[in-house]
N, CA, C and O atoms as a Tinker XYZ file with bonds, in Angstrom:
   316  protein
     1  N    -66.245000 -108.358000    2.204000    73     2
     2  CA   -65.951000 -108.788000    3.554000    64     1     3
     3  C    -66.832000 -108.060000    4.550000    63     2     4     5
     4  O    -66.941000 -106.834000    4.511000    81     3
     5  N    -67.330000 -108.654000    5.257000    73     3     6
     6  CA   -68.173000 -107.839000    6.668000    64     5     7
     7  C    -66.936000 -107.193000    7.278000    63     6     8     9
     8  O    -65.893000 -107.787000    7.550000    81     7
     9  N    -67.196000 -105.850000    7.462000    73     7    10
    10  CA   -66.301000 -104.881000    8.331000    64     9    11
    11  C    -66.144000 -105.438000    9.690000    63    10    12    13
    12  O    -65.066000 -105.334000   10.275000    81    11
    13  N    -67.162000 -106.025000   10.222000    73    11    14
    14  CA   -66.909000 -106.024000   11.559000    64    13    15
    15  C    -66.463000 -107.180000   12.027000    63    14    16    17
    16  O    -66.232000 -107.377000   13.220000    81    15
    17  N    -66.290000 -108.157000   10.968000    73    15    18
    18  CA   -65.889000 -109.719000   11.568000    64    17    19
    19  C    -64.777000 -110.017000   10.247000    63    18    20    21
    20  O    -64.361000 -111.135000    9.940000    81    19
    21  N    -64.568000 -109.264000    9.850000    73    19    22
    22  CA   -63.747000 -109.445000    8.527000    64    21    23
    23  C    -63.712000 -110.690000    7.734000    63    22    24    25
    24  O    -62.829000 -111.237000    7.074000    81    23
    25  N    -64.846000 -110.946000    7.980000    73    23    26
    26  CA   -64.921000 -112.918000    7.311000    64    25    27
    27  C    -65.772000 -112.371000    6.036000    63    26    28    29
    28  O    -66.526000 -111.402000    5.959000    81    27
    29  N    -65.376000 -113.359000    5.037000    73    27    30
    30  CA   -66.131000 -113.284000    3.547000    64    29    31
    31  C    -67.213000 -113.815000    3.624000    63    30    32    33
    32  O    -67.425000 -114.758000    4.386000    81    31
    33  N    -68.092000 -113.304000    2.850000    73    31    34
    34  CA   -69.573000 -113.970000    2.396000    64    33    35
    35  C    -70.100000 -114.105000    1.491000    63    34    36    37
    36  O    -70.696000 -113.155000    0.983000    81    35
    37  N    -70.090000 -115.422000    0.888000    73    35    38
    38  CA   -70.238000 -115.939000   -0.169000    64    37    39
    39  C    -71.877000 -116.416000   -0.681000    63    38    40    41
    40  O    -72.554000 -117.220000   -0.041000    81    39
    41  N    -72.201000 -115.938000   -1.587000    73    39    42
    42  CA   -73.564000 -116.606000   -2.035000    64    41    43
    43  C    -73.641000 -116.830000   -3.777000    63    42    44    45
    44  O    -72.970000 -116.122000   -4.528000    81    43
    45  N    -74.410000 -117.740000   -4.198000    73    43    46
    46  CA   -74.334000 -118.057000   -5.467000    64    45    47
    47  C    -75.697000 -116.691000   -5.856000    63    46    48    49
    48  O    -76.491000 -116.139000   -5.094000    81    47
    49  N    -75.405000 -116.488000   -7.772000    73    47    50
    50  CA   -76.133000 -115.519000   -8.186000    64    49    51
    51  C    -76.314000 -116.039000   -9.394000    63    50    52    53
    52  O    -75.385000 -116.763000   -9.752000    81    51
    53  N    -77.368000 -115.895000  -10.296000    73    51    54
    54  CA   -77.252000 -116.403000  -11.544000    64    53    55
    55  C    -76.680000 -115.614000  -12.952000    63    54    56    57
    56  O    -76.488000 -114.406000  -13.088000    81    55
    57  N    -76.499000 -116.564000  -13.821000    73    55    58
    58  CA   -75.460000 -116.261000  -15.477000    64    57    59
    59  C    -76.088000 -114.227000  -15.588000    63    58    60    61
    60  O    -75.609000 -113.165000  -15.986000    81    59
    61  N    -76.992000 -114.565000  -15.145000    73    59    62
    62  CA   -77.738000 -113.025000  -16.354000    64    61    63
    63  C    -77.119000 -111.996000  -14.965000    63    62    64    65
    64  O    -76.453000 -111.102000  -15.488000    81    63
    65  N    -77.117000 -111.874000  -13.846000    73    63    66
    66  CA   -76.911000 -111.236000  -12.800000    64    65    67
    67  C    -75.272000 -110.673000  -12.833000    63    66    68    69
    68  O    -74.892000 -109.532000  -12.571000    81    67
    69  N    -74.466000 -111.819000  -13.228000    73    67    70
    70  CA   -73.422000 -111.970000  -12.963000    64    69    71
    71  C    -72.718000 -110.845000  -14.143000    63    70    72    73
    72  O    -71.883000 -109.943000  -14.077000    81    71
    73  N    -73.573000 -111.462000  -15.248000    73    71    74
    74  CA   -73.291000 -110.378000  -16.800000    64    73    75
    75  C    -73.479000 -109.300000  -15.859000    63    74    76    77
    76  O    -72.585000 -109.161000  -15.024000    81    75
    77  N    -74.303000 -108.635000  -15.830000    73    75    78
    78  CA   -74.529000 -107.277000  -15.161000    64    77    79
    79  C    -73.853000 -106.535000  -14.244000    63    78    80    81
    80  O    -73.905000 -105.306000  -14.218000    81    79
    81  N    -73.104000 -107.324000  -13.352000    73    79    82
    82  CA   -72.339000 -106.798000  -12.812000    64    81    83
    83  C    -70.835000 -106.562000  -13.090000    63    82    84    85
    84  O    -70.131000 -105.657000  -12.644000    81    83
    85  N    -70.503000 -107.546000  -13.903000    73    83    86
    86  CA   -69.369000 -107.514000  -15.328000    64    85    87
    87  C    -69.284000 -105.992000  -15.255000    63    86    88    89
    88  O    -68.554000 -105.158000  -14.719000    81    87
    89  N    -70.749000 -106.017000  -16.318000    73    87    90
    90  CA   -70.328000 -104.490000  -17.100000    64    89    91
    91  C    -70.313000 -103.784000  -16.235000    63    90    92    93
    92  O    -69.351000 -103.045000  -16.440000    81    91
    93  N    -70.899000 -103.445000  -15.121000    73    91    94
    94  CA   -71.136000 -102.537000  -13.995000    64    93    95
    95  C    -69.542000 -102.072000  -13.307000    63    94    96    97
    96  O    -69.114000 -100.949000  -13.040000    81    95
    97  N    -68.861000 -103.509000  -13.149000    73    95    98
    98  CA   -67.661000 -103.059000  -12.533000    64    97    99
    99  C    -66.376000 -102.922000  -13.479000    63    98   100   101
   100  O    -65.308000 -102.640000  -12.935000    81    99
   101  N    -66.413000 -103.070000  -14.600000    73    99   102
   102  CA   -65.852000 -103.071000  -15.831000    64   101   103
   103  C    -64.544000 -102.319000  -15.301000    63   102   104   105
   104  O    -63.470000 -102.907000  -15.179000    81   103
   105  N    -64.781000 -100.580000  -14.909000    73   103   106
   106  CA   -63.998000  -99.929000  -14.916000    64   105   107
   107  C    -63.377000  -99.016000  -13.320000    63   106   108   109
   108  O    -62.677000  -98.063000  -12.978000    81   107
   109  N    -64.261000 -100.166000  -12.737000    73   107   110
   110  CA   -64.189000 -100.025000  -11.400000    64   109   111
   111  C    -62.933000 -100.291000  -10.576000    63   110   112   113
   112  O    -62.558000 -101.463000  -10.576000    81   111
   113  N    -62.158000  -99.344000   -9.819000    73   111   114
   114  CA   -60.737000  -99.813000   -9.025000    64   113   115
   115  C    -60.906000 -100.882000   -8.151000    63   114   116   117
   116  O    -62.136000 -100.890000   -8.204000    81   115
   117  N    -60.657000 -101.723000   -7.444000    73   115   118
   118  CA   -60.761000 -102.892000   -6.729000    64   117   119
   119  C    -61.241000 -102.447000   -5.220000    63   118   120   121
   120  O    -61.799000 -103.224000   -4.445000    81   119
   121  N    -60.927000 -101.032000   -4.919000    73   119   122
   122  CA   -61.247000 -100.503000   -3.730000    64   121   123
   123  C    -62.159000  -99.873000   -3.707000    63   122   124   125
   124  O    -62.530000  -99.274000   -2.698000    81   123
   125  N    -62.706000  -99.850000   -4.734000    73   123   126
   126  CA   -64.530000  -98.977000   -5.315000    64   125   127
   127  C    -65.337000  -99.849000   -4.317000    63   126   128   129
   128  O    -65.128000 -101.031000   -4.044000    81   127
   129  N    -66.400000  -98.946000   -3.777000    73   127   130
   130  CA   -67.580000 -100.038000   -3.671000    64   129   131
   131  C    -68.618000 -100.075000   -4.688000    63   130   132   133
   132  O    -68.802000  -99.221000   -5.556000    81   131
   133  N    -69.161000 -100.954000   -4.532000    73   131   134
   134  CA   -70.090000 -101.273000   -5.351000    64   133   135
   135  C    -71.561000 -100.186000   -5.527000    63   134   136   137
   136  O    -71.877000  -99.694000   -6.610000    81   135
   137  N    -72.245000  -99.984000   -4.378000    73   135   138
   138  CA   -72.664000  -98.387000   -4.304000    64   137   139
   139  C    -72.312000  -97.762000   -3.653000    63   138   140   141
   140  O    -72.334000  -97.941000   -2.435000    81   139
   141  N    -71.837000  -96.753000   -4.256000    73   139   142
   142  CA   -70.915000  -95.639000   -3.125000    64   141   143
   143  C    -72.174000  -94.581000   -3.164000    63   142   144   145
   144  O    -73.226000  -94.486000   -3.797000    81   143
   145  N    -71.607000  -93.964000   -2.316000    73   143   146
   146  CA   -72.199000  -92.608000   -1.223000    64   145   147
   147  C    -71.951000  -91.634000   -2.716000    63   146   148   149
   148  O    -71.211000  -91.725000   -3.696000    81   147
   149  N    -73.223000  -90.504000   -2.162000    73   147   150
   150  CA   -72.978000  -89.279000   -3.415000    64   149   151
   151  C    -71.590000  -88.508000   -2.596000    63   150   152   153
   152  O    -70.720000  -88.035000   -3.328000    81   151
   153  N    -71.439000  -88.413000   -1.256000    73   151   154
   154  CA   -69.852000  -87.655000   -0.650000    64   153   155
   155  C    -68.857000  -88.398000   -0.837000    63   154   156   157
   156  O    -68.066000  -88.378000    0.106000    81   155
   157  N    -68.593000  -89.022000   -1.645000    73   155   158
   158  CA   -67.156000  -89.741000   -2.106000    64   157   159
   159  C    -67.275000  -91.471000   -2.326000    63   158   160   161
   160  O    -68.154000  -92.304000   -2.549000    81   159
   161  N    -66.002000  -91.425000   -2.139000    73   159   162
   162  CA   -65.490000  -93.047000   -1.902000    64   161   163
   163  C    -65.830000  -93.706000   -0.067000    63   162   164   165
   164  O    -65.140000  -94.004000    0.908000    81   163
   165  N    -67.349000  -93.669000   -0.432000    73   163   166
   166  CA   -68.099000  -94.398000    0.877000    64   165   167
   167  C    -69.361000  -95.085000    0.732000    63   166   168   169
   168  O    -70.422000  -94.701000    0.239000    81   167
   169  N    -69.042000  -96.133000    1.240000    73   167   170
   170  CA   -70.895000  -97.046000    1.187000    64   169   171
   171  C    -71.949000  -96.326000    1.392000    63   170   172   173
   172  O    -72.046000  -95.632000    2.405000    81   171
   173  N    -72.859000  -96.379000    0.502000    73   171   174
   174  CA   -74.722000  -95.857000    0.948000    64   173   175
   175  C    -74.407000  -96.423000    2.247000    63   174   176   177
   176  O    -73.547000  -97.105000    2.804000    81   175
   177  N    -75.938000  -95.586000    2.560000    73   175   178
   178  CA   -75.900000  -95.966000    4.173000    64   177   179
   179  C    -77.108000  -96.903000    4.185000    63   178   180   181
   180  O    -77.681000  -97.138000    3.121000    81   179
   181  N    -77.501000  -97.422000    5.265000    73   179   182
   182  CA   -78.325000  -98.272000    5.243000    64   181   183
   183  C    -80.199000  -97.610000    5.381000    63   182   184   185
   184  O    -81.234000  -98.277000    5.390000    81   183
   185  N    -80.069000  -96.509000    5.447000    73   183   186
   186  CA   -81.278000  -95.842000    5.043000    64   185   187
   187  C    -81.607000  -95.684000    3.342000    63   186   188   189
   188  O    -82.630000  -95.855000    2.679000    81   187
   189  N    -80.429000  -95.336000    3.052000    73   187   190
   190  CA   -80.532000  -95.082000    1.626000    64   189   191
   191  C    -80.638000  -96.347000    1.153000    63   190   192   193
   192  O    -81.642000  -96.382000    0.441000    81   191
   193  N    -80.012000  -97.587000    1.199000    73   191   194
   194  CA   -80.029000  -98.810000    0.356000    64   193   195
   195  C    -81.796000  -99.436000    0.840000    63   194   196   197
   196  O    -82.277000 -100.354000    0.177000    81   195
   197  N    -82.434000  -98.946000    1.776000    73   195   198
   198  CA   -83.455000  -98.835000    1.983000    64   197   199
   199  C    -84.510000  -98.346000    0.962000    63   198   200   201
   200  O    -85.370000  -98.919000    0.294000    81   199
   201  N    -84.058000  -96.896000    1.120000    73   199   202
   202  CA   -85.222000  -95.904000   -0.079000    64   201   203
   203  C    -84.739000  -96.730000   -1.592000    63   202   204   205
   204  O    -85.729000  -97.067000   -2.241000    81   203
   205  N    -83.611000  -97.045000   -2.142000    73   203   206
   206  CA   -83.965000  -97.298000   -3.678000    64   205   207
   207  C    -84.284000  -98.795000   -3.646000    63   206   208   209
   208  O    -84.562000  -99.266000   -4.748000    81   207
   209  N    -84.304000  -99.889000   -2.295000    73   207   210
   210  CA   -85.064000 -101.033000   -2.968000    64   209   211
   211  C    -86.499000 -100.674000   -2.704000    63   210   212   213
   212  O    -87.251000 -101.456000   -3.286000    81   211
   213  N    -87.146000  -99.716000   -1.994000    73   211   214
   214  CA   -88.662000  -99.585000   -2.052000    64   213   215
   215  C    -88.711000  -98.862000   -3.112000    63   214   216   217
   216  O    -89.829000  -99.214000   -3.489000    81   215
   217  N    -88.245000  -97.858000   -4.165000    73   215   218
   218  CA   -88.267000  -97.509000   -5.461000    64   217   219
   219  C    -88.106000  -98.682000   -5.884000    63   218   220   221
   220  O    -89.085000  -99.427000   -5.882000    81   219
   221  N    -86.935000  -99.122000   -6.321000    73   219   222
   222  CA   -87.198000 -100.434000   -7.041000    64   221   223
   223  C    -89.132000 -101.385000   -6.863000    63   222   224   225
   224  O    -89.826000 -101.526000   -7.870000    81   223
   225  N    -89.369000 -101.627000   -6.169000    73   223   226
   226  CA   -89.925000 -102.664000   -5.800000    64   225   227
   227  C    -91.304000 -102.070000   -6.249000    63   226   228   229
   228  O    -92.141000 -102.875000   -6.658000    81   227
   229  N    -91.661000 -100.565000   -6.208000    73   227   230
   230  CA   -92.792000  -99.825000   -6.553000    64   229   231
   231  C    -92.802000  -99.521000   -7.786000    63   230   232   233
   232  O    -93.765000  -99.214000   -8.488000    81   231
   233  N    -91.444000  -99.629000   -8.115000    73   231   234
   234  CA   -91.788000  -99.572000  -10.038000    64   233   235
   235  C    -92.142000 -100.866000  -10.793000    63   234   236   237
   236  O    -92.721000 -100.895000  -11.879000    81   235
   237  N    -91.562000 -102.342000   -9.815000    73   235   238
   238  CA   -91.820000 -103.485000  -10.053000    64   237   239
   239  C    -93.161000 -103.862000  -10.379000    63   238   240   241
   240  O    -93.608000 -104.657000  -11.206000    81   239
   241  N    -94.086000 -102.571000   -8.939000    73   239   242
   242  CA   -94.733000 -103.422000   -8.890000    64   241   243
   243  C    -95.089000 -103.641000   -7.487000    63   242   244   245
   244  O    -96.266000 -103.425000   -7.197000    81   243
   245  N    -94.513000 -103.924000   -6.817000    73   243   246
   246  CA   -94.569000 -104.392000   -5.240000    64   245   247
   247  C    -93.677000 -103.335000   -4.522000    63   246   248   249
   248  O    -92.469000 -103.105000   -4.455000    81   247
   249  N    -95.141000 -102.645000   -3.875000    73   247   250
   250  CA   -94.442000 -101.467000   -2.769000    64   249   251
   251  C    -94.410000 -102.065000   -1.226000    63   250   252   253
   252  O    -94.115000 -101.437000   -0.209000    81   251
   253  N    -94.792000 -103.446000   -1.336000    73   251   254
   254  CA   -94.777000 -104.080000    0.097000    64   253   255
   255  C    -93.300000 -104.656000    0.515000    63   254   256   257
   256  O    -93.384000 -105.748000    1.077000    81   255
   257  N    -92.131000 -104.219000    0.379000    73   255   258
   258  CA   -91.263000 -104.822000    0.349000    64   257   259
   259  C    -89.800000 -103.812000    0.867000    63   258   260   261
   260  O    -89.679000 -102.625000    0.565000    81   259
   261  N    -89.082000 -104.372000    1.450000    73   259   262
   262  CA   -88.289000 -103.248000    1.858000    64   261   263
   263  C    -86.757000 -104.406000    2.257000    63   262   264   265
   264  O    -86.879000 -105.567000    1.865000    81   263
   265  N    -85.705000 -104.110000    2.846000    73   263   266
   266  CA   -84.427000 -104.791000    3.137000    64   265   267
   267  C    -84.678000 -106.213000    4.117000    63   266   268   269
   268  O    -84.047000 -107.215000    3.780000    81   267
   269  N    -85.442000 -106.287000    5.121000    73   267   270
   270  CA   -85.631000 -107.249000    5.766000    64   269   271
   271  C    -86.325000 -108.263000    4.694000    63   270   272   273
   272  O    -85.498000 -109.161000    4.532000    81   271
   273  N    -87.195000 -108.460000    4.083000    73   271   274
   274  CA   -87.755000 -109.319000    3.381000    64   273   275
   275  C    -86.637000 -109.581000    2.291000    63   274   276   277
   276  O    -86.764000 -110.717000    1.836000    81   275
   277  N    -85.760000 -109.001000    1.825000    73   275   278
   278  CA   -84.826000 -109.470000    1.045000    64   277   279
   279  C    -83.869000 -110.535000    2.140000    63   278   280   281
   280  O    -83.524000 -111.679000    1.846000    81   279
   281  N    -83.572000 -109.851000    3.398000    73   279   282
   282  CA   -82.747000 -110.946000    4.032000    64   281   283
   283  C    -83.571000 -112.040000    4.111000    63   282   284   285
   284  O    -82.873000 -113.054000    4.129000    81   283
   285  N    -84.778000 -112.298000    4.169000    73   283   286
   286  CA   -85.682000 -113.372000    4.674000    64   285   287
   287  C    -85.668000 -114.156000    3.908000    63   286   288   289
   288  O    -85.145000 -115.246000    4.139000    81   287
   289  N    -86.356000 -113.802000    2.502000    73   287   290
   290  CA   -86.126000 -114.081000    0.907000    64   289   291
   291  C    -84.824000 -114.614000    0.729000    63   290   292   293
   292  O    -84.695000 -115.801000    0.428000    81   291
   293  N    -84.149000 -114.100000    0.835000    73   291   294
   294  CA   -82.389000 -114.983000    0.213000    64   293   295
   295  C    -82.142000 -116.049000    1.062000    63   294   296   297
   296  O    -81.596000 -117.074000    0.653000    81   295
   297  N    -82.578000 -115.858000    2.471000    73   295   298
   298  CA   -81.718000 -117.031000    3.584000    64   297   299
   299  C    -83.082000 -118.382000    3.046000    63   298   300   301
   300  O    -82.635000 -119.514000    2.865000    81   299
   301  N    -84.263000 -118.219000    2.884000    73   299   302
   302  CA   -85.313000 -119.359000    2.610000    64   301   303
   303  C    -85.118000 -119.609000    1.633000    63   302   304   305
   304  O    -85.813000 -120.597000    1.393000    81   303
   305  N    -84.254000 -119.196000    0.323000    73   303   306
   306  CA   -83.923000 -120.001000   -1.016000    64   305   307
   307  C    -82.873000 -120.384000   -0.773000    63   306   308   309
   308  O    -82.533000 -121.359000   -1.443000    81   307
   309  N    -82.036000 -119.950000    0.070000    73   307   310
   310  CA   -80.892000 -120.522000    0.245000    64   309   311
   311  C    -80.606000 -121.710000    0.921000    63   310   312   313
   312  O    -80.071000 -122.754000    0.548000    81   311
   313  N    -81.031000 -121.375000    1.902000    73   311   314
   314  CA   -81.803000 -123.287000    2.726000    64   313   315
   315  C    -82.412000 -123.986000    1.837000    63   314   316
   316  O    -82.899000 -125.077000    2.136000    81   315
């Protein structure tokens, strides 16, 4: 749910993605987030979900890439 408008947001993901997150949340409480903070039971912040998709993207392969191009990227396949 977006915190600030409390409305759900829904997007489709594919079979192999979906496996993955299976196992990922397997043993996860319902009030877990999905990446939590290294100081507890709290969301990364938005700097940090920053630094590991430019890791990600430089081990990929592509260091040109950072959170905005993912929003850009998802909303133009999604249209």
């Amino acid at each position: 749910m977006d915190v600030a408008t409390t409305r759900s947001k829904w997007f489709r993901i594919n079979t192999e993605l979906q496996e993955h997150i299976e196992r990922y949340t397997a043993e996860m409480k319902l009030e877990s987030f999905l990446f939590k903070s290294r100081r507890g039971n709290q969301p990364i912040q938005r700097v940090q979900a920053y630094k590991i998709l430019k890791e990600a993207a430089k081990k990929a392969g592509n260091a040109d890439i950072g959170t905005h191009t993912h929003r850009k990227t998802f909303g133009y396949h999604f249209y």
